[in-house]
C-alpha positions as CSV (number, residue, x, y, z in Angstrom):
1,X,0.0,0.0,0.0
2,X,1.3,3.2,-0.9
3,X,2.6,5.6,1.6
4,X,0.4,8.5,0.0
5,X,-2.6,8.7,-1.9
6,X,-2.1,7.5,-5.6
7,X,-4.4,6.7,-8.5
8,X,-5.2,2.8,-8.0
9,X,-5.2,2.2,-11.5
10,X,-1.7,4.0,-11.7
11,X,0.9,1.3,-10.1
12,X,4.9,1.8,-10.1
13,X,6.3,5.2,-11.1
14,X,3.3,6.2,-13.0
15,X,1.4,6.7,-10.7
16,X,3.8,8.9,-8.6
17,X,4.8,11.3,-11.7
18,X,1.3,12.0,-12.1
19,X,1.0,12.7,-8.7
20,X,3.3,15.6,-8.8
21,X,3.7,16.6,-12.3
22,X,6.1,19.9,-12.1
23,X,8.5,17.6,-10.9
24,X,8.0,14.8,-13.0
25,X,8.7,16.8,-16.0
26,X,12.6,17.3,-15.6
27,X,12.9,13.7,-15.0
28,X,11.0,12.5,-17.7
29,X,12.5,14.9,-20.6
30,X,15.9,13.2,-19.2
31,X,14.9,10.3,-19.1
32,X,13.3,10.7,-22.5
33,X,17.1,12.5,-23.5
34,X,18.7,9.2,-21.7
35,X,16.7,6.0,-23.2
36,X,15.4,7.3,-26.1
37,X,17.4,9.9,-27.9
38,X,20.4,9.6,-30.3
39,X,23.1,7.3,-28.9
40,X,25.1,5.0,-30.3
41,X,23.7,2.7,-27.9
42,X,20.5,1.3,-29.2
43,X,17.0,1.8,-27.4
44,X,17.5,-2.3,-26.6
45,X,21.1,-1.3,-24.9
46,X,19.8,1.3,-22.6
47,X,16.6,-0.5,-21.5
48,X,19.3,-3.5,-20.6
49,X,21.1,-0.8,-18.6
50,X,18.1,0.4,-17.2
51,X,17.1,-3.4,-16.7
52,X,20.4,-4.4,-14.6
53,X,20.4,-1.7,-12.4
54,X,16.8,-2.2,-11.4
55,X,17.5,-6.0,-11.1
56,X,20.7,-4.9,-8.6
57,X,18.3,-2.9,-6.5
58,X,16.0,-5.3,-6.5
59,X,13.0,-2.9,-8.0
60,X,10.2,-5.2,-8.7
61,X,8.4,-2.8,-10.6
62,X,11.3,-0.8,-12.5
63,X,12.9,-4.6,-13.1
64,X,9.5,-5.9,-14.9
65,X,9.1,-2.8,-16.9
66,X,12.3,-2.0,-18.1
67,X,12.8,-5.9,-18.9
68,X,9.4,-5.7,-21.0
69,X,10.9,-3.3,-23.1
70,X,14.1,-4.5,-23.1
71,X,12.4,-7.8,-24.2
72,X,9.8,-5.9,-26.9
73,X,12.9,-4.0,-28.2
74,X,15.2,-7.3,-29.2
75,X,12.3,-8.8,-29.8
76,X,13.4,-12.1,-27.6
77,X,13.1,-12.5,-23.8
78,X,16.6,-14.3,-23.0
79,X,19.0,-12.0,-23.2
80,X,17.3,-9.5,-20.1
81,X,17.3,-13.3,-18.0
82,X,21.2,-13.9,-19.1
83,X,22.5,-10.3,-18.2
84,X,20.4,-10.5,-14.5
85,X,21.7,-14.1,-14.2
86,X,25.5,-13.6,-15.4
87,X,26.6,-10.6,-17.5
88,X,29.7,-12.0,-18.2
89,X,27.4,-14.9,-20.2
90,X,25.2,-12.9,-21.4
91,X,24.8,-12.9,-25.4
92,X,25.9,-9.3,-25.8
93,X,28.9,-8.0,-27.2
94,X,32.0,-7.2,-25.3
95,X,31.4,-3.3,-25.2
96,X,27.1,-3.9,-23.6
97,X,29.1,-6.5,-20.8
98,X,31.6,-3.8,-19.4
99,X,29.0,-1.4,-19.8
100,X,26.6,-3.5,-17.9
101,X,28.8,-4.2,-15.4
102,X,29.6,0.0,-15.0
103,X,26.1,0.1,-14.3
104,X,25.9,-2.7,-11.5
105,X,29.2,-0.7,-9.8
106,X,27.0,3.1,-10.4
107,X,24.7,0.7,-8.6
108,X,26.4,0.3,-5.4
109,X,27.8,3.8,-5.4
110,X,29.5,5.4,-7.4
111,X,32.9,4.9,-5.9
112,X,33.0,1.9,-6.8
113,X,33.3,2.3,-10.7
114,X,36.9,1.5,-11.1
115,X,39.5,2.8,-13.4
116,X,40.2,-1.0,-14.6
117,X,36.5,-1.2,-15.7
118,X,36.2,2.0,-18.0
119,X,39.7,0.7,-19.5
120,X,37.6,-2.3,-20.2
121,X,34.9,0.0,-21.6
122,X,37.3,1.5,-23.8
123,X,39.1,-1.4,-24.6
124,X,36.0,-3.0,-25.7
125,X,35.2,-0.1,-28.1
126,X,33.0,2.3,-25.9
127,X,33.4,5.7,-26.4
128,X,33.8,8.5,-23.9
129,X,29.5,9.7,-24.4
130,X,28.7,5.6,-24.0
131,X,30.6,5.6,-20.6
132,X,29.0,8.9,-19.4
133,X,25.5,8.1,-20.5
134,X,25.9,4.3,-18.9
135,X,26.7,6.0,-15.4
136,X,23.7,8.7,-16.3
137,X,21.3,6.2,-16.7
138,X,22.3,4.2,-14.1
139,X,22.5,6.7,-11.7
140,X,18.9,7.9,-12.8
141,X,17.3,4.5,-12.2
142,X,19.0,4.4,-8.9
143,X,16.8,7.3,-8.1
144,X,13.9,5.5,-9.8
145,X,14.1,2.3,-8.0
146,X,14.0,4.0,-4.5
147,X,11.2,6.4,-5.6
148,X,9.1,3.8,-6.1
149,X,10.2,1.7,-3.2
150,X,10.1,4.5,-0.8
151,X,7.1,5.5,-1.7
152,X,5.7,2.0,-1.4
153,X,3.8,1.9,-4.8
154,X,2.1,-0.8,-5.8
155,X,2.7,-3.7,-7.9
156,X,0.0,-4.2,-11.1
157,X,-2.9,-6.5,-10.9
158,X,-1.7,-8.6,-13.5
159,X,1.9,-8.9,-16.1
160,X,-0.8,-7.6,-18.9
161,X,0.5,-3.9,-17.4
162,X,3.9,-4.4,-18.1
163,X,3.4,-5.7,-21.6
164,X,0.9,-2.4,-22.4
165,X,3.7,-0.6,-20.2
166,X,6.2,-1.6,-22.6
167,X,4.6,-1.0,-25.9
168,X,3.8,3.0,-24.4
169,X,7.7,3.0,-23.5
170,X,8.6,1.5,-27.0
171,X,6.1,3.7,-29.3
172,X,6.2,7.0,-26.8
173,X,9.3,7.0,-24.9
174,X,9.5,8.6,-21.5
175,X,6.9,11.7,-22.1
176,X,3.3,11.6,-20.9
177,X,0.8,10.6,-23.0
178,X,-0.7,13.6,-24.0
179,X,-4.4,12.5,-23.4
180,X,-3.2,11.6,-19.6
181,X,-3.8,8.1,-18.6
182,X,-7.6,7.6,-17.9
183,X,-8.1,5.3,-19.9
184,X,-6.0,3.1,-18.1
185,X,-8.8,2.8,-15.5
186,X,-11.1,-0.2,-14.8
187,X,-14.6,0.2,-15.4
């Protein structure tokens, strides 16, 4: 149950940007900036960042989501479940698996990003903008994941949300829809 007042038919983060919408804007136009805008990373690539660093905080909601789109975006499901089980195994190329695992060490602070593990980055082909987008977005989810957590939102009714969640992340990026979200509600 949620710690404030939130629309019931609004679980997760939705729910809370729409609660307060002057400060949800920043964060979505940079998340929008972040996950959706050019990059030499693909949309697929970010959403696995976003994915892993939601996964490492243990974000139920923010881990579901972000591997729905991760998962609509490659159009497969196994690669999200091989970079949350073993990076290292994962089937991505060597310049996503250093990047992952920059994410994972944003993760637990940001200390903890070593110089051996950008010269891996590099090594691996990753440019400078890859790098400092990777510890962006992983920083940003960070703050995500204990929004939602520390607001205690709530989980959807059913996995149907995160699959209609993921096709609004996919076709409209991180901006509000611009009809609201209404129609989301249960008659």
């Amino acid at each position: 149950m949620p710690y404030i007042p939130l629309e019931d038919h609004l679980p997760g983060i939705t729910g809370l940007l729409e609660y307060r919408q002057d400060s949800a804007h920043p964060i979505r136009e940079l998340t929008q900036i972040l996950l959706r805008g050019p990059s030499a990373l693909s949309e697929a690539e970010r959403e696995l960042i976003a994915t892993i660093v939601s996964h490492s905080n243990e974000c139920t909601f923010c881990t579901t989501a972000h591997t729905a789109a991760a998962d609509k975006l490659l159009g497969e499901g196994q690669t999200t479940q091989a970079i949350k089980n073993d990076i290292e195994l994962a089937p991505v190329n060597d310049k996503i698996k250093a990047l992952l695992i920059i994410a994972k060490q944003v993760q637990q602070s940001g200390k903890m990003v070593t110089s051996s593990s950008i010269k891996r980055a590099k090594n691996a082909g990753a440019t400078d903008i890859e790098i400092h987008d990777t510890v962006l977005i992983a920083a940003l989810f960070c703050l995500y994941n204990r929004y939602v957590d520390g607001m205690s939102t709530r989980l959807p009714d059913s996995n149907e949300y995160y699959q209609n969640l993921a096709e609004r992340l996919v076709t409209n990026g991180y901006n509000r829809l611009p009809q609201g979200y209404d129609h989301l509600k249960k008659p």
